[in-house]
C-alpha positions in Angstrom: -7.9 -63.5 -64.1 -9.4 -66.2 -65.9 -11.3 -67.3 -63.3 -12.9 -64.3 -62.1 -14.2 -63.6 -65.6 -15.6 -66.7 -65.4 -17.3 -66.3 -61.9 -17.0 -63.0 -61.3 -19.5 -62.7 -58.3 -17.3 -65.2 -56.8 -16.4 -63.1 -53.7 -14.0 -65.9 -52.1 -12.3 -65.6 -55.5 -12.1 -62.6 -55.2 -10.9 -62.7 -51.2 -7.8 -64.8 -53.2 -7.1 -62.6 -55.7 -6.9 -60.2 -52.7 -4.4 -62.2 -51.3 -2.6 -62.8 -54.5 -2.1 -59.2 -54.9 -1.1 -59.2 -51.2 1.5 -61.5 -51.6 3.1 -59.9 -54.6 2.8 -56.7 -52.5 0.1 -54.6 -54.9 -1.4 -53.1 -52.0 -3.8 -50.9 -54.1 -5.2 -54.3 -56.6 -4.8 -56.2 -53.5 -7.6 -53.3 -51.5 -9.9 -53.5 -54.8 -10.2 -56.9 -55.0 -11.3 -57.1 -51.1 -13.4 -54.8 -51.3 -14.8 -56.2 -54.5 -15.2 -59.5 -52.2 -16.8 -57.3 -49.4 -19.1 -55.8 -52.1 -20.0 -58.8 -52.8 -20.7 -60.3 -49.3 -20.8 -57.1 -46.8 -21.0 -60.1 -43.6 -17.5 -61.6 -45.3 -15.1 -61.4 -42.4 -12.0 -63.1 -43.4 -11.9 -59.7 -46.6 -13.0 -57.2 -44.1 -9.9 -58.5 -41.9 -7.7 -58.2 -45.4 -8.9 -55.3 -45.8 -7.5 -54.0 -42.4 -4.2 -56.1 -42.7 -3.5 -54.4 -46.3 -3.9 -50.9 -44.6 -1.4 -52.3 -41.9 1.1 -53.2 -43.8 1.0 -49.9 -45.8 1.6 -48.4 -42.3 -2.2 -46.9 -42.5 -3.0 -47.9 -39.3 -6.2 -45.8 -38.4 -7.5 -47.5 -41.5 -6.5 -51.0 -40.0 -8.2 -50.3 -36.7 -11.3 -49.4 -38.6 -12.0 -52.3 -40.4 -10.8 -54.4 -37.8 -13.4 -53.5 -35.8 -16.0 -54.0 -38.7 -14.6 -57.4 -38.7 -15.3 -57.7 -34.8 -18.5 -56.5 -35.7 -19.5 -59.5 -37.6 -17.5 -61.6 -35.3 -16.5 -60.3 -32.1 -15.1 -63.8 -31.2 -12.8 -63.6 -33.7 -9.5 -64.1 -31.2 -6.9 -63.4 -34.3 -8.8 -60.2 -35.0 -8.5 -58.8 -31.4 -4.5 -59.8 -31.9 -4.4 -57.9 -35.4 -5.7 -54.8 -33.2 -3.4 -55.0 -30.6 -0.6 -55.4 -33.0 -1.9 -52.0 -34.9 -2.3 -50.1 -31.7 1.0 -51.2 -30.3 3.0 -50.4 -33.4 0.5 -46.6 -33.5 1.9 -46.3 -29.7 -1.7 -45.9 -28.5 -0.9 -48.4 -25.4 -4.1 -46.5 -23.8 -6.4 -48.4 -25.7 -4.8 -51.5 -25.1 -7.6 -52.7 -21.7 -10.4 -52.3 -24.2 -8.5 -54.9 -26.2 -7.4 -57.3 -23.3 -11.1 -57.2 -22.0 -12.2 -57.3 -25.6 -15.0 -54.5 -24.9 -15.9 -53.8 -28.5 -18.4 -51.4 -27.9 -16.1 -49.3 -25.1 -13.1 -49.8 -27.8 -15.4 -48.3 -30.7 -16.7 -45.5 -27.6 -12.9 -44.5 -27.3 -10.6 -44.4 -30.9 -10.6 -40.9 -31.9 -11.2 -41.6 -35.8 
């Protein structure tokens, strides 16, 4: 905590915090300090991802999906972010959305989630 009084517009600090947080599985400091890092640098895909994988792994998976895709957004290349989604919409049984994945069709994907 040291460091982020010392830089505290830092947002890859923050980003690690994140993760920190993550790791010791306080999902809710881990979300604040993300989106502290996203505050901090909206165009910041790797928090926007860690974002989405927090919300995953609290089995919030609508809220995964969504800022997956803000991820893709930023980076629709991003091949590990497609896999995230997949992963989400396999484990949310929505196998119907799965071609808009495989052909990685972000704007038909966005066209067809429900939320």
């Amino acid at each position: 905590m040291k460091a982020i009084q010392l830089s505290g517009n830092d947002y890859k600090l923050w980003n690690r915090l994140g993760a920190t947080f993550a790791n010791g599985e306080n999902h809710e400091e881990a979300l604040k300090a993300y989106r502290t890092a996203v505050d901090l640098k909206p165009g910041y895909v790797r928090a926007w991802v860690n974002v989405g994988t927090s919300y995953a792994n609290q089995g919030k998976l609508q809220h995964a999906i969504r800022f997956y895709l803000r991820g893709l957004e930023l980076n629709p290349d991003a091949s590990h972010v497609w896999s995230y989604v997949r992963t989400v919409l396999v484990a949310d049984a929505r196998l119907d959305l799965l071609p808009f994945v495989e052909q990685r069709d972000l704007e038909e994907f966005k066209k067809a989630i429900p939320f």
